[in-house]
C-alpha positions in Angstrom: -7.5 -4.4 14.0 -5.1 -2.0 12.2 -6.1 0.4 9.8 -4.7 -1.6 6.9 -6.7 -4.3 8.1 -9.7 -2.9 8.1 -9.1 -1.1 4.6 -8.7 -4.8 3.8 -11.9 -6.1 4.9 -14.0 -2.8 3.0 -11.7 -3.8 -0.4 -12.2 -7.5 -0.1 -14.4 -7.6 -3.3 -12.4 -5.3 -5.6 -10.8 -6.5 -8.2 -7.4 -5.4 -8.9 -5.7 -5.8 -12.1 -2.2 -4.5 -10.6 -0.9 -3.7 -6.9 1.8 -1.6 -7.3 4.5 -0.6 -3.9 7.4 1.2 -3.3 10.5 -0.5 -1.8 10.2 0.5 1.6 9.5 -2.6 3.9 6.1 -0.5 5.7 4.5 0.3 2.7 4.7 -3.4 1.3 3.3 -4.7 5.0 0.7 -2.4 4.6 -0.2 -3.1 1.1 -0.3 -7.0 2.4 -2.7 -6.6 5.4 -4.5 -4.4 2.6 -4.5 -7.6 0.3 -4.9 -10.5 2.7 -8.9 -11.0 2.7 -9.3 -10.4 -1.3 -9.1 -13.5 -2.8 -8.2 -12.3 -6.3 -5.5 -10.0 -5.2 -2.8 -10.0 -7.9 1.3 -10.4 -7.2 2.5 -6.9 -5.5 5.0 -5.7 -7.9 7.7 -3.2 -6.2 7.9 -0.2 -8.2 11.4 1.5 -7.6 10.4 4.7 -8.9 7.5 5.3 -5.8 9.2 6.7 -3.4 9.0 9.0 -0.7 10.3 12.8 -1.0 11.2 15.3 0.7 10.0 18.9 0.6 12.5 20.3 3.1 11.4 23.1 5.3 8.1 23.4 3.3 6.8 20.0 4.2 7.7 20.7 8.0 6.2 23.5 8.3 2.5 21.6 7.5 
Protein backbone atom coordinates (compact mmCIF):
# COMPACT_ATOMS: atom_id res chain seq x y z
CA UNK A 1 0.00 0.00 0.00
CA UNK A 2 1.45 3.37 -1.02
CA UNK A 3 1.49 6.24 1.04
CA UNK A 4 -1.39 7.96 -0.83
CA UNK A 5 -3.25 4.98 -0.18
CA UNK A 6 -2.99 4.78 3.06
CA UNK A 7 -3.68 8.72 3.46
CA UNK A 8 -6.84 7.50 1.68
CA UNK A 9 -7.97 5.00 4.01
CA UNK A 10 -7.29 7.58 7.42
CA UNK A 11 -9.39 10.44 5.17
CA UNK A 12 -12.12 8.08 4.05
CA UNK A 13 -14.72 9.92 6.22
CA UNK A 14 -13.87 13.57 5.52
CA UNK A 15 -15.87 15.50 3.74
CA UNK A 16 -14.54 17.58 1.15
CA UNK A 17 -16.27 20.48 -0.29
CA UNK A 18 -13.38 21.01 -3.09
CA UNK A 19 -10.25 18.90 -4.22
CA UNK A 20 -8.12 21.17 -5.73
CA UNK A 21 -4.55 19.79 -8.10
CA UNK A 22 -1.97 21.13 -10.04
CA UNK A 23 -1.54 19.94 -13.66
CA UNK A 24 1.20 17.63 -13.20
CA UNK A 25 0.08 14.04 -14.04
CA UNK A 26 1.77 12.71 -10.12
CA UNK A 27 0.08 15.02 -8.15
CA UNK A 28 -3.42 14.27 -9.75
CA UNK A 29 -2.54 10.14 -9.32
CA UNK A 30 -1.84 10.86 -5.93
CA UNK A 31 -4.76 13.07 -5.19
CA UNK A 32 -6.85 9.92 -6.79
CA UNK A 33 -5.44 7.06 -4.63
CA UNK A 34 -6.05 9.93 -1.92
CA UNK A 35 -9.77 10.11 -3.02
CA UNK A 36 -10.62 6.44 -4.00
CA UNK A 37 -12.08 5.00 -0.61
CA UNK A 38 -14.22 8.37 0.32
CA UNK A 39 -17.40 7.98 -1.02
CA UNK A 40 -18.35 11.71 -1.06
CA UNK A 41 -15.21 12.80 -2.70
CA UNK A 42 -15.99 15.78 -5.00
CA UNK A 43 -14.73 16.20 -8.92
CA UNK A 44 -10.72 17.13 -8.72
CA UNK A 45 -10.60 20.38 -10.32
CA UNK A 46 -7.00 21.14 -11.88
CA UNK A 47 -5.89 24.37 -10.71
CA UNK A 48 -3.22 25.89 -13.25
CA UNK A 49 -1.91 28.34 -10.94
CA UNK A 50 -0.43 25.34 -8.24
CA UNK A 51 2.54 24.59 -9.46
CA UNK A 52 5.77 23.65 -8.46
CA UNK A 53 8.88 26.28 -8.08
CA UNK A 54 12.03 26.53 -8.06
CA UNK A 55 14.26 28.13 -5.51
CA UNK A 56 17.55 27.67 -7.38
CA UNK A 57 20.63 27.07 -5.37
CA UNK A 58 18.65 27.83 -2.14
CA UNK A 59 16.30 24.93 -2.40
CA UNK A 60 19.41 22.52 -3.16
CA UNK A 61 21.21 23.36 -0.68
CA UNK A 62 18.32 21.85 2.00
Amino acid sequence: MSGAQAAGRELQQVTFDQVFVSPQKCAQATAKLVLAPNPTAPTMQIAEQLHEMDFGDWERSI
